[in-house]
PAZAPA-4460 file (N, C-alpha, C; in steps of 0.05 Angstrom, whole numbers, plus 32768, in hexadecimal, padded with zeros to 4 digits):
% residues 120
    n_x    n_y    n_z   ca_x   ca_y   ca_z    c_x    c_y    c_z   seq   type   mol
   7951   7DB6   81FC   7963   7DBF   81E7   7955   7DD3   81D6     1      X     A
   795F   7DE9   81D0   7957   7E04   81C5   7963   7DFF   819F     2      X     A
   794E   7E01   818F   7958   7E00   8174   7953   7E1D   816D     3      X     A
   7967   7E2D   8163   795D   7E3B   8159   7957   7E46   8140     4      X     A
   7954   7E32   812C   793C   7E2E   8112   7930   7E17   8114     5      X     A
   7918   7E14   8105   7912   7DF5   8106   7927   7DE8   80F6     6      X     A
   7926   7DD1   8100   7933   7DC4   80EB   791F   7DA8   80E5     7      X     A
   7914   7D9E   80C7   78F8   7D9E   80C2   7903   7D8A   80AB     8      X     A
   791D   7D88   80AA   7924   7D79   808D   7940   7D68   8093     9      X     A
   7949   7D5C   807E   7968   7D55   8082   797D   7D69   8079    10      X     A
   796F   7D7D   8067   7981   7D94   805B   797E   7DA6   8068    11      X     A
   796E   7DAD   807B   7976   7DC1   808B   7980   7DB6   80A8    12      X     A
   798B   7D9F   80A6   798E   7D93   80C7   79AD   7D8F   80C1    13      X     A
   79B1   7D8D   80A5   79D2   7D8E   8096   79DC   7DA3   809C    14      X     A
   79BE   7DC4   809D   79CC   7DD8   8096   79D9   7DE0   80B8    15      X     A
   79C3   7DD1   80CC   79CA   7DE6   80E8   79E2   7DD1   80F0    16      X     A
   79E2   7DB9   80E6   7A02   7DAD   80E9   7A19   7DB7   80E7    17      X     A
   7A1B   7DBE   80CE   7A2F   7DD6   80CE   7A2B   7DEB   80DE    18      X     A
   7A20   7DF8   80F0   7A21   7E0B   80F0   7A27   7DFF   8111    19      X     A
   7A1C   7DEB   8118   7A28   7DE3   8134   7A48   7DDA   8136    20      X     A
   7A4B   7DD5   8122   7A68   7DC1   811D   7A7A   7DDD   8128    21      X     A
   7A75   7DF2   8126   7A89   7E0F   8126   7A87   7E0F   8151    22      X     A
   7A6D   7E0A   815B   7A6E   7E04   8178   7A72   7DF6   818F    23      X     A
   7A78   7DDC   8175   7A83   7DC7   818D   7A94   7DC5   81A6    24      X     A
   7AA6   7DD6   819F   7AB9   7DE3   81B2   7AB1   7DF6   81C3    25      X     A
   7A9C   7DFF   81CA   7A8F   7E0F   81E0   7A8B   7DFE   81F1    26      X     A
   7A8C   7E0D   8204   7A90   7DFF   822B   7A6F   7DF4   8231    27      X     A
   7A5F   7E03   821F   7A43   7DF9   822B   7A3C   7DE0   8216    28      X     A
   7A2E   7DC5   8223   7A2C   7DB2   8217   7A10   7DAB   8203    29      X     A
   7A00   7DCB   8203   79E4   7DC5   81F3   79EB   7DC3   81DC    30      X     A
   7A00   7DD5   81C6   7A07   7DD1   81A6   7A0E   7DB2   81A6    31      X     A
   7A21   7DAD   81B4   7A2C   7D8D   81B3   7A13   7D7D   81B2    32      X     A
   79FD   7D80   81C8   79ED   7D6D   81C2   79DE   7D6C   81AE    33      X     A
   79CD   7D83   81A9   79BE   7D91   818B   79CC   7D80   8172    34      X     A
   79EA   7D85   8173   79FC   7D7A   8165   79F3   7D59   815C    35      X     A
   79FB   7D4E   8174   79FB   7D31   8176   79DC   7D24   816C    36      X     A
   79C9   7D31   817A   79B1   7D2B   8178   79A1   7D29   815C    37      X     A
   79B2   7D44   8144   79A9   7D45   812E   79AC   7D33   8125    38      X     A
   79CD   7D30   8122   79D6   7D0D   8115   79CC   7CF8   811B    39      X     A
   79BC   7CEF   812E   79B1   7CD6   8136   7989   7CE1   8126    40      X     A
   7989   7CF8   812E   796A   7CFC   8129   7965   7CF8   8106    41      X     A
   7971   7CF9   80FB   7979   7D05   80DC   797F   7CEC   80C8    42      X     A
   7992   7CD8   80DD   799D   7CC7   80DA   79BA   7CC4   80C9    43      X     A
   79C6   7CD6   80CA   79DF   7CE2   80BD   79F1   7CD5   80CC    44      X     A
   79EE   7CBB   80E3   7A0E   7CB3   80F1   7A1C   7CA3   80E8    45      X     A
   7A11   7C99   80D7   7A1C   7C80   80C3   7A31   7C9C   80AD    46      X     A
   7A1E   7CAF   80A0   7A2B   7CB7   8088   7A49   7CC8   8098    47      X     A
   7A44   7CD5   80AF   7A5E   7CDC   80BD   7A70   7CD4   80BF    48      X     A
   7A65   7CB8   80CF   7A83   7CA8   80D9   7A90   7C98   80BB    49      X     A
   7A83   7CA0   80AD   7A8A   7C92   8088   7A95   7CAC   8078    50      X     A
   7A9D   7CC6   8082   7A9D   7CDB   8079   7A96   7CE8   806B    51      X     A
   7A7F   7CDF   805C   7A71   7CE7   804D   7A63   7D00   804E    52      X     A
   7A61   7D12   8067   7A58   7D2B   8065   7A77   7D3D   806A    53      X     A
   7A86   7D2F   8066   7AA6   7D3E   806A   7AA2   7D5C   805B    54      X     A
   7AA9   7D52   803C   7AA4   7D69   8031   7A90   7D8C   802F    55      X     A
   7A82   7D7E   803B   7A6C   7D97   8046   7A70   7D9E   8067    56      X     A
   7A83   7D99   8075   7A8D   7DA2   808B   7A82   7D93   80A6    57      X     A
   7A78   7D7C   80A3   7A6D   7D70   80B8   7A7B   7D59   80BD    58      X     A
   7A8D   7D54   80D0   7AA5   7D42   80D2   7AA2   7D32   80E5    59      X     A
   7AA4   7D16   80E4   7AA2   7D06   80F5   7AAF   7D07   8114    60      X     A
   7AC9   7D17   810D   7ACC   7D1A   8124   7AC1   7D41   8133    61      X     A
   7AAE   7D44   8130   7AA2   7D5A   8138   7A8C   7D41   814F    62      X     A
   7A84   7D2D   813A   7A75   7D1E   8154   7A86   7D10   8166    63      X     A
   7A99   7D0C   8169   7AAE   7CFC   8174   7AB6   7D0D   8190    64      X     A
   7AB1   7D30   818A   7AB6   7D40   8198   7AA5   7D42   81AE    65      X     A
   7A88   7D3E   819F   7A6E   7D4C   81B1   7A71   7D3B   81CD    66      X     A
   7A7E   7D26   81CA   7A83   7D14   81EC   7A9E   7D1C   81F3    67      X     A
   7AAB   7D2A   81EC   7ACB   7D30   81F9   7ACC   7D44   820A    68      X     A
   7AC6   7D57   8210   7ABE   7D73   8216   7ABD   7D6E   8234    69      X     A
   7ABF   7D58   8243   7ABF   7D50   826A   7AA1   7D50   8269    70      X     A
   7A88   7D56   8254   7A6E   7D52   825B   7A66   7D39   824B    71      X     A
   7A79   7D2B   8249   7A61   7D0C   822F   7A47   7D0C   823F    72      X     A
   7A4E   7D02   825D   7A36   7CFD   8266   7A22   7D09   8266    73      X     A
   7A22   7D27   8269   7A10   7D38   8266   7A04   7D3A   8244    74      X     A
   7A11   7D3B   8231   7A0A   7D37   8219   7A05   7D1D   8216    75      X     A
   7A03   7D0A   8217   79F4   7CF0   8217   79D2   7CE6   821E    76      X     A
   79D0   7CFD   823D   79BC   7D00   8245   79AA   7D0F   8239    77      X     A
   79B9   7D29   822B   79A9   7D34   8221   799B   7D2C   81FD    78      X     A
   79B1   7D1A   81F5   79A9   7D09   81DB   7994   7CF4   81EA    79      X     A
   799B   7CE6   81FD   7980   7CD0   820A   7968   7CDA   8211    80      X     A
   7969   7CEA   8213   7948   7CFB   821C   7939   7D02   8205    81      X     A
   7946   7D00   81F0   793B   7D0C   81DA   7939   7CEF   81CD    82      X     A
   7947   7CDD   81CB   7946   7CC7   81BF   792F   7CB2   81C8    83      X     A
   7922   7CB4   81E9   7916   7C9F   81EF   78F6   7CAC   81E4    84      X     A
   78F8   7CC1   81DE   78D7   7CC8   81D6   78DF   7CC9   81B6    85      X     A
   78F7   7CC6   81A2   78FC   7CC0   818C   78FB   7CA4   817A    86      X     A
   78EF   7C95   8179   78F1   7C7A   816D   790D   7C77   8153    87      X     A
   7906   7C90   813E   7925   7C94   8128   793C   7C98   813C    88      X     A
   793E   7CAB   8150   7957   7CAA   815F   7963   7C9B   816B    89      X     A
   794B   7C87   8176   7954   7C6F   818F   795E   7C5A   8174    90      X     A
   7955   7C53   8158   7961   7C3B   814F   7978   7C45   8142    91      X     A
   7979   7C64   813A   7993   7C6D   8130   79B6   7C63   814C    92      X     A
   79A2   7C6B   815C   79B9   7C6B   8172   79BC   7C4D   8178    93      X     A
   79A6   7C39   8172   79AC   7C1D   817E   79C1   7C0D   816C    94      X     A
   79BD   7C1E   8150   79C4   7C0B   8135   79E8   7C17   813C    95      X     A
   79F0   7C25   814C   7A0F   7C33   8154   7A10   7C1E   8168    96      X     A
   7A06   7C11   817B   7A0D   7C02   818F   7A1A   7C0E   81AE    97      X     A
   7A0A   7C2B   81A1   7A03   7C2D   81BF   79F1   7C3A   81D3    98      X     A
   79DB   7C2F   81CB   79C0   7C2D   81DB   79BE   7C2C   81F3    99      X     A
   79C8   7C13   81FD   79CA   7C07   8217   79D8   7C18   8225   100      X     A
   79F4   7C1B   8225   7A06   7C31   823A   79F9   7C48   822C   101      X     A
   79F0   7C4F   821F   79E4   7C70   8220   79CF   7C74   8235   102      X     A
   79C1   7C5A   8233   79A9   7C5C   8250   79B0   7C52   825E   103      X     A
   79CC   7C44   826A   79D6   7C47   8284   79DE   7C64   828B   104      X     A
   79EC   7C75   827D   79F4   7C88   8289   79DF   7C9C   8285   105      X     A
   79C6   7C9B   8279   79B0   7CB4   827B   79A4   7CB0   828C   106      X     A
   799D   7C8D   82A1   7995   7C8A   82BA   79A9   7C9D   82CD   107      X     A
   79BC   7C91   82C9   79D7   7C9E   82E0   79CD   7CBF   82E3   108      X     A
   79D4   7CCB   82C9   79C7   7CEB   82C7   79AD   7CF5   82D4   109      X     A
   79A0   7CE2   82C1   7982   7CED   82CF   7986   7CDF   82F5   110      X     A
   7990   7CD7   82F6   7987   7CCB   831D   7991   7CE9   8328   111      X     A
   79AB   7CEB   8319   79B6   7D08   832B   79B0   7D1A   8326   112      X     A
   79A4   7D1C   8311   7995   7D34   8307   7974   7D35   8322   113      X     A
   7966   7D27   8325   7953   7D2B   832D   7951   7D20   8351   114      X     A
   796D   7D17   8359   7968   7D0D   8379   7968   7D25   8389   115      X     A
   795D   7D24   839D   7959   7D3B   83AD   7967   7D4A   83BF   116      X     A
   796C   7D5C   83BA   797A   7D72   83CA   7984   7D70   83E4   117      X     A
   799F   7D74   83EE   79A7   7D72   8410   79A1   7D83   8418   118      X     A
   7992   7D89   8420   7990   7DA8   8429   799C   7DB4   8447   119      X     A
   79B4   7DBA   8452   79BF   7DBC   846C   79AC   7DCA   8479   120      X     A
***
């Protein structure tokens, strides 16, 4: 996943939130994950789904979105890859309840991601 500023704080991880919230709706699934990933990295999923960053343009359902798009799975995987070398991400995401099926389906991903080629 490509950031392109650091993001080094909670006030600047607010700021590239907004600024992803405007790309969710793009066909490619890296903003969605960037997206998703901040809120668990940051720990902002509690204040979301409580609306509490409403007013500054970060809307609970912008995360609601980042799995709608026909790629959850692919955005899942790409939040789990980042979460299993994350200790804050993995208990942000466990304390949501859903840990377990997130690493059922990042197995599922990663197997097809990496099984080997048919080659005719």
């Amino acid at each position: 996943m490509k950031t392109f500023f650091p993001v080094v704080c909670r006030n600047s991880a607010i700021e590239r939130l907004k600024y992803l919230s405007k790309k969710i709706g793009n066909k490619s699934p890296e903003g969605r994950i960037e997206f998703a990933s901040l809120i668990y990295k940051y720990n902002l999923h509690k204040e979301v789904s409580r609306h509490q960053l409403h007013d500054i343009g970060i809307k609970d359902r912008d995360m609601d979105a980042c799995f709608e798009m026909n790629d959850g799975a692919v955005v899942v995987y790409g939040i789990m890859k980042q979460a299993i070398k994350d200790e804050g991400m993995e208990t942000a995401i466990r304390s949501d309840g859903v840990w377990d099926s997130w690493m059922e389906t990042y197995n599922v991903q990663d197997a097809l991601l990496n099984q080997p080629s048919l080659a005719l």
